[in-house]
CHARMM internal coordinates of N, CA and C (Angstrom, degrees):
IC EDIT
DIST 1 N 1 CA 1.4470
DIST 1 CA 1 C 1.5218
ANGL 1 N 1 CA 1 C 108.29
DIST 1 C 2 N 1.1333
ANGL 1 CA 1 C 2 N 131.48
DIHE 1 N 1 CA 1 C 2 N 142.79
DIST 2 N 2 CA 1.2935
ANGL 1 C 2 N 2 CA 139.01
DIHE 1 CA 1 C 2 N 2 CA -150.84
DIST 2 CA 2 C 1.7964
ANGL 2 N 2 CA 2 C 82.42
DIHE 1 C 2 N 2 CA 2 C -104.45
DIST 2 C 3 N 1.7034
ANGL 2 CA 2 C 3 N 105.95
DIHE 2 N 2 CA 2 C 3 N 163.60
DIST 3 N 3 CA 1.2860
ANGL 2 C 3 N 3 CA 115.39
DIHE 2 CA 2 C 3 N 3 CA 166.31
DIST 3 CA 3 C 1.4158
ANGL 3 N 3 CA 3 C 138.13
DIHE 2 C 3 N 3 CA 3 C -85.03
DIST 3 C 4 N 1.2991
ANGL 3 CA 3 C 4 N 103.23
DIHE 3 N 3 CA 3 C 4 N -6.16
DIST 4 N 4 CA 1.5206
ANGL 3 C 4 N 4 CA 138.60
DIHE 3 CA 3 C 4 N 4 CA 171.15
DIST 4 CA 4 C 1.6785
ANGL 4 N 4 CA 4 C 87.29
DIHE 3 C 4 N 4 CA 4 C -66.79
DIST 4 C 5 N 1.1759
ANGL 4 CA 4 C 5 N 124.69
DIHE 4 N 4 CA 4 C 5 N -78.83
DIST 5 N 5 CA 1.5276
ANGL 4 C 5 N 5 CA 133.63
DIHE 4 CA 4 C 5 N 5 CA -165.70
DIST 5 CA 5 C 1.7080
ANGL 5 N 5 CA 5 C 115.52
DIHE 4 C 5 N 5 CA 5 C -61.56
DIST 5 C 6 N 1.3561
ANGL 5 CA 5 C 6 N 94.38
DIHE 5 N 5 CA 5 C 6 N -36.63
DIST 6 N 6 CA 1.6569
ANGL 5 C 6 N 6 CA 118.54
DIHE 5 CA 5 C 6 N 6 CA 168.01
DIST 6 CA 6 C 1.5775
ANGL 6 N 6 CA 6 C 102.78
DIHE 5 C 6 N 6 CA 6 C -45.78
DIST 6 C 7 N 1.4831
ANGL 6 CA 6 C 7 N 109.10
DIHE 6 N 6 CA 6 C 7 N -60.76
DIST 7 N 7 CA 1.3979
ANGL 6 C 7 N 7 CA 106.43
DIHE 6 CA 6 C 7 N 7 CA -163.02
DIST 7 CA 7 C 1.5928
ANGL 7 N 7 CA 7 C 95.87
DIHE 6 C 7 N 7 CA 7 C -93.02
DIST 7 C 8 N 1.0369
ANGL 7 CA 7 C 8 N 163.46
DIHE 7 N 7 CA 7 C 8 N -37.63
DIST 8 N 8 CA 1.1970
ANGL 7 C 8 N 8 CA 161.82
DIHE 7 CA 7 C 8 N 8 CA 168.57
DIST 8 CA 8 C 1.3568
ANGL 8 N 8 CA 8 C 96.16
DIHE 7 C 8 N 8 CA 8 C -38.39
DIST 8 C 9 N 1.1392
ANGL 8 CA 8 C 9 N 145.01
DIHE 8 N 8 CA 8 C 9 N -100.31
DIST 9 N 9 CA 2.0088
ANGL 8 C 9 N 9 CA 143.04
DIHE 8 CA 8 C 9 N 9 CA 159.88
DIST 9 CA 9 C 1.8405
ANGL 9 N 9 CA 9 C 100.40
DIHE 8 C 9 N 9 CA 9 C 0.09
DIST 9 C 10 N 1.2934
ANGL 9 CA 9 C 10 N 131.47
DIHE 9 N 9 CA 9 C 10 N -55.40
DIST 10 N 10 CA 1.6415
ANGL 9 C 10 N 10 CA 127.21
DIHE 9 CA 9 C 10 N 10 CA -161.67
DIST 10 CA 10 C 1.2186
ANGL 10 N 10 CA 10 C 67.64
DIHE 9 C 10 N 10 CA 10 C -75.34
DIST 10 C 11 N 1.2679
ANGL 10 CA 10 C 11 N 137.67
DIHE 10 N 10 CA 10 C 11 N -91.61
DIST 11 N 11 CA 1.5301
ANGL 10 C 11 N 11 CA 139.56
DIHE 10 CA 10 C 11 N 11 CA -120.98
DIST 11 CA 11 C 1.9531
ANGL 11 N 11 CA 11 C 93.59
DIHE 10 C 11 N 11 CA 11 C -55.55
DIST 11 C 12 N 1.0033
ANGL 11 CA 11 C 12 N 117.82
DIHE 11 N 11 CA 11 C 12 N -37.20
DIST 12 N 12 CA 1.4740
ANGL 11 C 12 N 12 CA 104.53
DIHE 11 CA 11 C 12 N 12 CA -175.49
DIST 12 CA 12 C 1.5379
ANGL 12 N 12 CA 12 C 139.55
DIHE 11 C 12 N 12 CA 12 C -110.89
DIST 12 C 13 N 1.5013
ANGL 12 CA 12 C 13 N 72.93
DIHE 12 N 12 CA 12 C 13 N 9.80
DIST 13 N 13 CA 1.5361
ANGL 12 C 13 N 13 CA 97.32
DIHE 12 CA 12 C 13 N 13 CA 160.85
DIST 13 CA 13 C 1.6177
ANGL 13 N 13 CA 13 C 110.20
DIHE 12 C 13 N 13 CA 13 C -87.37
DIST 13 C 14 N 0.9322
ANGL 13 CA 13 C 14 N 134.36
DIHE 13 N 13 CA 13 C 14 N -31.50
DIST 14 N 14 CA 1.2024
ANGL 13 C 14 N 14 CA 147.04
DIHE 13 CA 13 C 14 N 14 CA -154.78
DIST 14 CA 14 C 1.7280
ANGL 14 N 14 CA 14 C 91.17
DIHE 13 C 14 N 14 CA 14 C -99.97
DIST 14 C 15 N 1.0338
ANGL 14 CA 14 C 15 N 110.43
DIHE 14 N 14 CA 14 C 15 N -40.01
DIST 15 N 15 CA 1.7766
ANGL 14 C 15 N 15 CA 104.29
DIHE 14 CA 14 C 15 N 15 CA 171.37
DIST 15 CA 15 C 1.1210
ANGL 15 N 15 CA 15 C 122.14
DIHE 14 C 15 N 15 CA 15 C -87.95
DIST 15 C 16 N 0.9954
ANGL 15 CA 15 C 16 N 129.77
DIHE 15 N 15 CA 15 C 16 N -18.72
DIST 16 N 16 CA 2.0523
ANGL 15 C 16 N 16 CA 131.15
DIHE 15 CA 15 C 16 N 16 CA 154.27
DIST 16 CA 16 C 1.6303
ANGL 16 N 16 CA 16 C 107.87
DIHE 15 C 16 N 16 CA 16 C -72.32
DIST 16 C 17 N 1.1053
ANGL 16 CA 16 C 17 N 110.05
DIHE 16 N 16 CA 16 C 17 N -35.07
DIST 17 N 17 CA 1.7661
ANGL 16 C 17 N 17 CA 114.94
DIHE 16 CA 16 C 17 N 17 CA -171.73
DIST 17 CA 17 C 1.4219
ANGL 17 N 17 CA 17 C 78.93
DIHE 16 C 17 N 17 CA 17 C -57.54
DIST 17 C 18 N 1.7349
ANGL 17 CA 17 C 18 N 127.26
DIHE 17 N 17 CA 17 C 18 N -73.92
DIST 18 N 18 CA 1.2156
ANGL 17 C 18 N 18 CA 130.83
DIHE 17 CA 17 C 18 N 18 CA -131.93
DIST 18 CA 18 C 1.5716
ANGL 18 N 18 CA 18 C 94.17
DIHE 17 C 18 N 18 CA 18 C -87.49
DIST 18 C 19 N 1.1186
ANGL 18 CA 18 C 19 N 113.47
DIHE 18 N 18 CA 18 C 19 N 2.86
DIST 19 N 19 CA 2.0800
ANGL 18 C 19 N 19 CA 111.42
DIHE 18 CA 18 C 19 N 19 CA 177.42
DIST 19 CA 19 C 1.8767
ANGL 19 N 19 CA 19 C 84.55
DIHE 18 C 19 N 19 CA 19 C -84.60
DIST 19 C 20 N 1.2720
ANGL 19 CA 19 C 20 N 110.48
DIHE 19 N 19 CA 19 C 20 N -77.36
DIST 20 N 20 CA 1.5114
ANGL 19 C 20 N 20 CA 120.19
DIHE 19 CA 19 C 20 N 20 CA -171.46
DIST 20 CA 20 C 1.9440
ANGL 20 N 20 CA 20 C 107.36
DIHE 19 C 20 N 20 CA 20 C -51.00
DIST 20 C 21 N 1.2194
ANGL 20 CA 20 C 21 N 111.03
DIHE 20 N 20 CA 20 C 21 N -20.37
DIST 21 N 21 CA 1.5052
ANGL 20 C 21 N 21 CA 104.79
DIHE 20 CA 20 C 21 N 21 CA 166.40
DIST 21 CA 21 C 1.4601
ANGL 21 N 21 CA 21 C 107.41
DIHE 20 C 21 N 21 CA 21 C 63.63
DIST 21 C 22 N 1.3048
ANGL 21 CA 21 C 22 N 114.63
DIHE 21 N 21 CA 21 C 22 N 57.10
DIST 22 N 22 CA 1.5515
ANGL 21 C 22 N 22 CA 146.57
DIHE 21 CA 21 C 22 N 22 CA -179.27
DIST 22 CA 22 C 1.4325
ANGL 22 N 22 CA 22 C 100.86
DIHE 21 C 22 N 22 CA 22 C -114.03
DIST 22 C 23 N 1.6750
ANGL 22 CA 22 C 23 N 126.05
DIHE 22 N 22 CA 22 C 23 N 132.63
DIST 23 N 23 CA 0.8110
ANGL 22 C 23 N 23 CA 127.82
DIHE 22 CA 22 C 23 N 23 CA 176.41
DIST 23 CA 23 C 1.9796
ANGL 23 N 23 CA 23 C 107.10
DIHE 22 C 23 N 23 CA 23 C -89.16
DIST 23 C 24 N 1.4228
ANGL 23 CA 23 C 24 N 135.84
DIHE 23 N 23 CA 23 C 24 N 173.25
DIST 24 N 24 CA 1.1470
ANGL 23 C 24 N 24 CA 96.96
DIHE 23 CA 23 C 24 N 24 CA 159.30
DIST 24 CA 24 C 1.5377
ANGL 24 N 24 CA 24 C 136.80
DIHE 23 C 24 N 24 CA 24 C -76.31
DIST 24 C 25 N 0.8478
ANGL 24 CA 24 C 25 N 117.43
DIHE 24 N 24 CA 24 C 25 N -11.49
DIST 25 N 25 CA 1.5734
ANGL 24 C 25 N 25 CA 117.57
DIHE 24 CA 24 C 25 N 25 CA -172.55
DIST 25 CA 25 C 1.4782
ANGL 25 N 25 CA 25 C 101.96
DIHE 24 C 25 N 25 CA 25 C -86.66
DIST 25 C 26 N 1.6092
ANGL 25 CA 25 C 26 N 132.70
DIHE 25 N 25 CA 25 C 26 N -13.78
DIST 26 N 26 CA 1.5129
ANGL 25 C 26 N 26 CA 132.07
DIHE 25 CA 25 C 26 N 26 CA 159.45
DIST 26 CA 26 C 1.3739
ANGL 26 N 26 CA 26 C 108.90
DIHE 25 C 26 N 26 CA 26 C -87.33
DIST 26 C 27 N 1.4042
ANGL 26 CA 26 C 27 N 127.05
DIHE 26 N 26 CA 26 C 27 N 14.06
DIST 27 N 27 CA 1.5999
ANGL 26 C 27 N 27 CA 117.88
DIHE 26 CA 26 C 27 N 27 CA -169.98
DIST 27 CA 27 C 2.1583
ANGL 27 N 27 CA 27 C 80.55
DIHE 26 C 27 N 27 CA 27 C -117.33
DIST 27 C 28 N 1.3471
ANGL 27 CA 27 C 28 N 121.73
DIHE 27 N 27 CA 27 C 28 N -28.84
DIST 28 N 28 CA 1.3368
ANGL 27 C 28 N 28 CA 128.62
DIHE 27 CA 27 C 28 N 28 CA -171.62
DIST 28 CA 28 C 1.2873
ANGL 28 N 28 CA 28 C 77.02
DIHE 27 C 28 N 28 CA 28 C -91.76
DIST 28 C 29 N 0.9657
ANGL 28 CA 28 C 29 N 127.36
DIHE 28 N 28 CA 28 C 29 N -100.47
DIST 29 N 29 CA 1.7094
ANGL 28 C 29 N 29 CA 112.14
DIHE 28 CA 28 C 29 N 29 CA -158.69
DIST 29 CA 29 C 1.3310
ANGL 29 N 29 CA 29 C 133.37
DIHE 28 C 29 N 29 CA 29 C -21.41
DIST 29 C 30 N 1.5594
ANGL 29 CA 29 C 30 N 102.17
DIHE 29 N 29 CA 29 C 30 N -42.57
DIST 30 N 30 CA 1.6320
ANGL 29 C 30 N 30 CA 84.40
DIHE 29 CA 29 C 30 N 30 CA 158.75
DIST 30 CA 30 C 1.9112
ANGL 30 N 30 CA 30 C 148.53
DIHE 29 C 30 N 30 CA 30 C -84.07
DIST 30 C 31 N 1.5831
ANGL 30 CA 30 C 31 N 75.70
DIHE 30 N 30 CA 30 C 31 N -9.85
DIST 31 N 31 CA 1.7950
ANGL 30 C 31 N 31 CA 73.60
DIHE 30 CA 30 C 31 N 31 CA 178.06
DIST 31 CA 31 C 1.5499
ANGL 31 N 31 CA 31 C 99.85
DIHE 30 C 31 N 31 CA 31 C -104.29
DIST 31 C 32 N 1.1651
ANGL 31 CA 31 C 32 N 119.65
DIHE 31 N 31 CA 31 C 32 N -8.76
DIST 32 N 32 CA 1.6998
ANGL 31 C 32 N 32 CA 117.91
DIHE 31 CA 31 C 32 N 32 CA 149.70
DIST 32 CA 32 C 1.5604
ANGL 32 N 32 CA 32 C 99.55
DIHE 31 C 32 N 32 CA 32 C 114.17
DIST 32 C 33 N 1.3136
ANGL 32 CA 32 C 33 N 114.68
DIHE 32 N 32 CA 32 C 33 N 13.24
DIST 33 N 33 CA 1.2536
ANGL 32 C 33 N 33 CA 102.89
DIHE 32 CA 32 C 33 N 33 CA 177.48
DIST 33 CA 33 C 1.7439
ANGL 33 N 33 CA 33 C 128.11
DIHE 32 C 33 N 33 CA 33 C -90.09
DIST 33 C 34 N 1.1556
ANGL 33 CA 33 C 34 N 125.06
DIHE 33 N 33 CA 33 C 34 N -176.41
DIST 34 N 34 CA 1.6695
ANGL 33 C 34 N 34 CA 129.40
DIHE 33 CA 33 C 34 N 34 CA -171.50
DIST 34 CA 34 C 1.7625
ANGL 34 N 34 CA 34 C 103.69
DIHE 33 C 34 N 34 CA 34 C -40.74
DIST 34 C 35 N 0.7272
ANGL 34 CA 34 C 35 N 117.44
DIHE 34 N 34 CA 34 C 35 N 121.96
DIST 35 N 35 CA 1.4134
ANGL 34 C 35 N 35 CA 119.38
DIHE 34 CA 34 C 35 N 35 CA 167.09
DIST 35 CA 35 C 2.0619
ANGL 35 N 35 CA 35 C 117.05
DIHE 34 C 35 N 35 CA 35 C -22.70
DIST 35 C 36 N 1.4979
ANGL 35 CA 35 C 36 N 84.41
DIHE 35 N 35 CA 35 C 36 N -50.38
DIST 36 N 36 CA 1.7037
ANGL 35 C 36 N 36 CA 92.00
DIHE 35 CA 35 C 36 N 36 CA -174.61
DIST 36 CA 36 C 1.8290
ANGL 36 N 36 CA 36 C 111.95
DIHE 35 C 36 N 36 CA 36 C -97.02
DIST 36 C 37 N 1.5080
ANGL 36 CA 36 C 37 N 93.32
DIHE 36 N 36 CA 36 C 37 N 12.52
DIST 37 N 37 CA 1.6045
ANGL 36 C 37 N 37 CA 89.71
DIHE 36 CA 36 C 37 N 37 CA -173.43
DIST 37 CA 37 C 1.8672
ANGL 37 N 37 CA 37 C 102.32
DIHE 36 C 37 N 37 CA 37 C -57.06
DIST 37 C 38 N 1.5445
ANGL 37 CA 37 C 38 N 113.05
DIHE 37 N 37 CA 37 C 38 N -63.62
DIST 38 N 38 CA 1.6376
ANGL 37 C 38 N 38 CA 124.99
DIHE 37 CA 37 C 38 N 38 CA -151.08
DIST 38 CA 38 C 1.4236
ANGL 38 N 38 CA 38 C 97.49
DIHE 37 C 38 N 38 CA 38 C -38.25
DIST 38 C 39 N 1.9279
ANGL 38 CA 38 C 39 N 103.46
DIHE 38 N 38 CA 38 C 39 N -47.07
DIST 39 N 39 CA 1.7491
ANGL 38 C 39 N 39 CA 109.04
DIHE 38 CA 38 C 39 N 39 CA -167.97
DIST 39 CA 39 C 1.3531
ANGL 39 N 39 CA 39 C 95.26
DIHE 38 C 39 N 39 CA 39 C -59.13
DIST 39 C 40 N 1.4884
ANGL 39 CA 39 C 40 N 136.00
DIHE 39 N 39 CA 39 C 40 N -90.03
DIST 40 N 40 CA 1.3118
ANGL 39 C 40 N 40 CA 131.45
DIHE 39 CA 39 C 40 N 40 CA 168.37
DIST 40 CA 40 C 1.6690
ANGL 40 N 40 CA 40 C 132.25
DIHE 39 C 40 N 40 CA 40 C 31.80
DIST 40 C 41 N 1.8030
ANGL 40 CA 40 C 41 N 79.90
DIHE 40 N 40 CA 40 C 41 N -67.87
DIST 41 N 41 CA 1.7237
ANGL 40 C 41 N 41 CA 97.54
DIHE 40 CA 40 C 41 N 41 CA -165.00
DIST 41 CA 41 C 2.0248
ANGL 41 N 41 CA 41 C 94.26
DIHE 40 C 41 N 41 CA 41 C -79.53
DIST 41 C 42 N 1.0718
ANGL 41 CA 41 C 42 N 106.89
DIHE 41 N 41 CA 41 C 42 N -28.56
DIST 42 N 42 CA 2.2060
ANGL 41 C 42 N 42 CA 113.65
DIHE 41 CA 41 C 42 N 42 CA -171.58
DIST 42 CA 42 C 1.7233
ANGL 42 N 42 CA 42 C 93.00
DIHE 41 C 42 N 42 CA 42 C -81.96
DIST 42 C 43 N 1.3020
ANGL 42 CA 42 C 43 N 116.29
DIHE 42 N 42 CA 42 C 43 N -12.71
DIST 43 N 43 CA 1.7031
ANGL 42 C 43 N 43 CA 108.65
DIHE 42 CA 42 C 43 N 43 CA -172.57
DIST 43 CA 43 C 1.6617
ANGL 43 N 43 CA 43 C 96.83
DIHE 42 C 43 N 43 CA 43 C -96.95
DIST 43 C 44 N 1.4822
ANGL 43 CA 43 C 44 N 104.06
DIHE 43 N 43 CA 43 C 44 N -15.76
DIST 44 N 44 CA 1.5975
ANGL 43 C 44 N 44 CA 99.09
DIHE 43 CA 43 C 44 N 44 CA 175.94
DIST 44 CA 44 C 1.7235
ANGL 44 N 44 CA 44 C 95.74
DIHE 43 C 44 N 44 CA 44 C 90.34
DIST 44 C 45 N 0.8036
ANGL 44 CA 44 C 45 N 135.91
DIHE 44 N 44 CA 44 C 45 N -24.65
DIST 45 N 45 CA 1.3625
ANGL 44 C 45 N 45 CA 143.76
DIHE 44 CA 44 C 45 N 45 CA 156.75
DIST 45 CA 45 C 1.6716
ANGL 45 N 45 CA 45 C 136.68
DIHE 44 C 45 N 45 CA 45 C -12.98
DIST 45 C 46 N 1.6226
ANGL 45 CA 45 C 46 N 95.40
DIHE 45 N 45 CA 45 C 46 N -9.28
DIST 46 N 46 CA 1.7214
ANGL 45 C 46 N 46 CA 93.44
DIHE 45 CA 45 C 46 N 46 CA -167.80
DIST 46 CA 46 C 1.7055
ANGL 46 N 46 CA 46 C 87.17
DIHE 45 C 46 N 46 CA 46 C -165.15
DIST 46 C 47 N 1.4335
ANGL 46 CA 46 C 47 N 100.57
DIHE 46 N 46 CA 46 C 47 N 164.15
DIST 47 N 47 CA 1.6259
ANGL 46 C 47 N 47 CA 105.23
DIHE 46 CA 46 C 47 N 47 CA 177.52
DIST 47 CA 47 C 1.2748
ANGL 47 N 47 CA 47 C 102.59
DIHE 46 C 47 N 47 CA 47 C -109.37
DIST 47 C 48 N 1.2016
ANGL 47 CA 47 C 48 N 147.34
DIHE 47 N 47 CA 47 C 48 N 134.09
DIST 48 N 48 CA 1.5198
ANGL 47 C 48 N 48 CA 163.21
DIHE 47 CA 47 C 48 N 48 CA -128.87
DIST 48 CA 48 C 1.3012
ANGL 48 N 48 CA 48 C 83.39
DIHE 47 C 48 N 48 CA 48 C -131.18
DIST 48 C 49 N 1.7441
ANGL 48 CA 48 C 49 N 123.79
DIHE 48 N 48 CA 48 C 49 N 146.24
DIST 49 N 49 CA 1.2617
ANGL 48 C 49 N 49 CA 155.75
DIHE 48 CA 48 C 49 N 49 CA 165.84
DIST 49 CA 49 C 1.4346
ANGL 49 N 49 CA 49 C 97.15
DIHE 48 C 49 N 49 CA 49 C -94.99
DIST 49 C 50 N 1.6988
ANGL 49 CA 49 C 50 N 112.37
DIHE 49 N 49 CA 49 C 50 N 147.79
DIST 50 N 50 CA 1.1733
ANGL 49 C 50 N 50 CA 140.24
DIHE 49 CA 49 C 50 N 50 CA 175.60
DIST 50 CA 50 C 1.8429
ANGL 50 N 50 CA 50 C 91.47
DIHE 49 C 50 N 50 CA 50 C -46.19
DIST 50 C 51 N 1.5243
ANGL 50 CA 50 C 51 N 89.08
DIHE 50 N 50 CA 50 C 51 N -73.60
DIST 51 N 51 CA 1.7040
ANGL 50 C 51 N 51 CA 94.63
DIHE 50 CA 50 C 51 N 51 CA -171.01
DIST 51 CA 51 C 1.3765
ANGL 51 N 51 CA 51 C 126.49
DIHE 50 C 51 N 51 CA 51 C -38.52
DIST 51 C 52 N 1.4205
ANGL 51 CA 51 C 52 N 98.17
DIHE 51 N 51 CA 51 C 52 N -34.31
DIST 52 N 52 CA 2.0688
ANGL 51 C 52 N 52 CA 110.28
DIHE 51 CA 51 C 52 N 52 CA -177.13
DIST 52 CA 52 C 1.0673
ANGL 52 N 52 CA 52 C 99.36
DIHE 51 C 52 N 52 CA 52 C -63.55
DIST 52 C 53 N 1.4191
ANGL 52 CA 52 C 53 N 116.44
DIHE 52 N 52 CA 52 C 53 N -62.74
DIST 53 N 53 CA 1.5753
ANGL 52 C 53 N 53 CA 122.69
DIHE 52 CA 52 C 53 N 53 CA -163.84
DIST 53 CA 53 C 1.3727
ANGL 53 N 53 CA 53 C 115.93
DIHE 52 C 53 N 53 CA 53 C -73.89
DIST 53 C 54 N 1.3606
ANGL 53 CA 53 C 54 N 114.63
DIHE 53 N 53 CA 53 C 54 N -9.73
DIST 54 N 54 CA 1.8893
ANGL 53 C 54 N 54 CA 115.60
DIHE 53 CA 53 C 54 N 54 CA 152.70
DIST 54 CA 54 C 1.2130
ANGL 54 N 54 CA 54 C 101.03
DIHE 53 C 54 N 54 CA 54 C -84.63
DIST 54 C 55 N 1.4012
ANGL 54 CA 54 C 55 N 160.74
DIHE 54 N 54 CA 54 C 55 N -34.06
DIST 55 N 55 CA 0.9871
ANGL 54 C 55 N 55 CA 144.86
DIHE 54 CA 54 C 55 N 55 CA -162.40
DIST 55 CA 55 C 1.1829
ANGL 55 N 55 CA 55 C 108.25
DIHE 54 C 55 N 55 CA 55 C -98.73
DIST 55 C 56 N 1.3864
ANGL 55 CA 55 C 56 N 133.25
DIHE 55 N 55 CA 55 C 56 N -5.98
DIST 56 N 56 CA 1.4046
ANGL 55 C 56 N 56 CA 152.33
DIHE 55 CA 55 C 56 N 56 CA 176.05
DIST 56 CA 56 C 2.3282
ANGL 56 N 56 CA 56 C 99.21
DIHE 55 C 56 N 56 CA 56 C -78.01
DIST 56 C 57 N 1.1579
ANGL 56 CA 56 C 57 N 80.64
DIHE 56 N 56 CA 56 C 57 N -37.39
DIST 57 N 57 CA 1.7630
ANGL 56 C 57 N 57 CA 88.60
DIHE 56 CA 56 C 57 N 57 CA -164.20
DIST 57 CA 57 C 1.4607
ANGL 57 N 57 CA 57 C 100.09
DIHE 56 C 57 N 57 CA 57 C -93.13
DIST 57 C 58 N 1.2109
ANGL 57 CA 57 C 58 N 120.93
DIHE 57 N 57 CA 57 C 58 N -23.01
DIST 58 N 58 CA 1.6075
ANGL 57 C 58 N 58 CA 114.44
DIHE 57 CA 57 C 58 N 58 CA 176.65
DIST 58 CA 58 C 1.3831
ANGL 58 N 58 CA 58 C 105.33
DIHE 57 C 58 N 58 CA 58 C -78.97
DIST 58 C 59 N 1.4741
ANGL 58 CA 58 C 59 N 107.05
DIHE 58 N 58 CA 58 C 59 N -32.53
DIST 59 N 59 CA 2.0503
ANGL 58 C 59 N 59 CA 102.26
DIHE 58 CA 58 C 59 N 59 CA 172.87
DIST 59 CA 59 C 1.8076
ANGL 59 N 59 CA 59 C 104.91
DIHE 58 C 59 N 59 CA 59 C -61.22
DIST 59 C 60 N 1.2015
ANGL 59 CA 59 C 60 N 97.11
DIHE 59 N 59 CA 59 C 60 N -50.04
DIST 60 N 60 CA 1.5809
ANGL 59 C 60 N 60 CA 86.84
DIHE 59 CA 59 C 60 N 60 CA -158.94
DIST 60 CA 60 C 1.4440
ANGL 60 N 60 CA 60 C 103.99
DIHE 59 C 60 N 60 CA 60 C -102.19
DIST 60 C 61 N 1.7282
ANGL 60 CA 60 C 61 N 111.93
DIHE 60 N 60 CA 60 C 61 N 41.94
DIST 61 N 61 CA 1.5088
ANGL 60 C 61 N 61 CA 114.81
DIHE 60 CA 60 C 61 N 61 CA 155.73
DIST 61 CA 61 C 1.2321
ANGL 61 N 61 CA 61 C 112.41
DIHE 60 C 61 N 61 CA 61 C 60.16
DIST 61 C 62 N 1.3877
ANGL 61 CA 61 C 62 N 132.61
DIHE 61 N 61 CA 61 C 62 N 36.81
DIST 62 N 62 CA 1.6587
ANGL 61 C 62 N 62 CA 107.18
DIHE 61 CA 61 C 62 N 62 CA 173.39
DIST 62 CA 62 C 2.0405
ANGL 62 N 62 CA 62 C 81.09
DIHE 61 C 62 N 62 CA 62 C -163.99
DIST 62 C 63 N 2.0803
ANGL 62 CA 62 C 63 N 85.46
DIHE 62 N 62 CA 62 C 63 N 158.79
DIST 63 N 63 CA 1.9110
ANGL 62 C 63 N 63 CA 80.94
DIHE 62 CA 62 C 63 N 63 CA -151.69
DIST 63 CA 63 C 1.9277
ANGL 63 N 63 CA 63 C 77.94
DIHE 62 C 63 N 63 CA 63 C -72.12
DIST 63 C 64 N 1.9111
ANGL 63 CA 63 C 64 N 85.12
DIHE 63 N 63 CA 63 C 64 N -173.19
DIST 64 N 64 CA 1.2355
ANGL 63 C 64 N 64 CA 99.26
DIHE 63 CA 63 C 64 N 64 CA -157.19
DIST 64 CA 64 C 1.7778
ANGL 64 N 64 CA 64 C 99.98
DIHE 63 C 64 N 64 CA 64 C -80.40
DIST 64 C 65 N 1.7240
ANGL 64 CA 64 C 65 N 114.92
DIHE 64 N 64 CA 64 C 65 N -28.89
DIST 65 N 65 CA 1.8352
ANGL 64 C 65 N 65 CA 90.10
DIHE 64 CA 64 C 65 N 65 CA 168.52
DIST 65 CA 65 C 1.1272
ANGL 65 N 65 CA 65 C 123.07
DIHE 64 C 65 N 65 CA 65 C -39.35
DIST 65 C 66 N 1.8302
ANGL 65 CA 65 C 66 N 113.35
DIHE 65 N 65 CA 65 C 66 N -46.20
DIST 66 N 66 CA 1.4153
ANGL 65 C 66 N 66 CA 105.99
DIHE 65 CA 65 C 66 N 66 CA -165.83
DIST 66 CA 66 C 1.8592
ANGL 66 N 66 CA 66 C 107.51
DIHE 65 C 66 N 66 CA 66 C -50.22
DIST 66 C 67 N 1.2610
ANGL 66 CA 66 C 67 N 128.91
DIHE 66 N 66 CA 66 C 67 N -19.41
DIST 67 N 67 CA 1.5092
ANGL 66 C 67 N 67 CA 119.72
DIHE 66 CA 66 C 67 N 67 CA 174.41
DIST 67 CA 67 C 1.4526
ANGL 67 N 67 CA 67 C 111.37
DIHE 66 C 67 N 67 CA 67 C -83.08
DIST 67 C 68 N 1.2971
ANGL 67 CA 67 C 68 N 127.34
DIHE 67 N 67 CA 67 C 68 N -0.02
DIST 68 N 68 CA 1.5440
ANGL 67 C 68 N 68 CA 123.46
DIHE 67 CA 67 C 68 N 68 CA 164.75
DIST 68 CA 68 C 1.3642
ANGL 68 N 68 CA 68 C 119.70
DIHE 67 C 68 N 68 CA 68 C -129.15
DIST 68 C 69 N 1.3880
ANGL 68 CA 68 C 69 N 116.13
DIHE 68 N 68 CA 68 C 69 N 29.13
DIST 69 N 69 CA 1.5168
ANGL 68 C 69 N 69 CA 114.23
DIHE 68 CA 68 C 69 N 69 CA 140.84
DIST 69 CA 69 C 1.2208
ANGL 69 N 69 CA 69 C 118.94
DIHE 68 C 69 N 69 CA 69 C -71.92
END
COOR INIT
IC SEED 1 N 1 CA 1 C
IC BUILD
């Protein structure tokens, strides 16, 4: 995954988290993942799975392009 796409995914994760007013460790807690994953994925830090990043967008209500514009 390129860093262009890397940061496009943090950047809008971090703006649905902060629409829905999820901290990260309540946005990991609920879909059950590592405590430090959400920070991780907004530091650009890790390459995100199809599946995460749909299951990332069904928590915070919006489809999963809206996380790769």
């Amino acid at each position: 995954m390129s860093q262009e796409t890397r940061q496009k995914i943090a950047n809008n994760v971090k703006k649905y988290r902060a629409i829905k007013n999820y901290k990260r460790e309540e946005l990991s807690l609920l879909l059950g993942f590592d405590n430090s994953y959400i920070s991780k994925l907004e530091r650009k830090s890790i390459n995100i799975t199809i599946d995460k990043l749909e299951q990332i967008a069904n928590a915070l209500e919006v489809d999963i392009i809206d996380l790769l514009k």
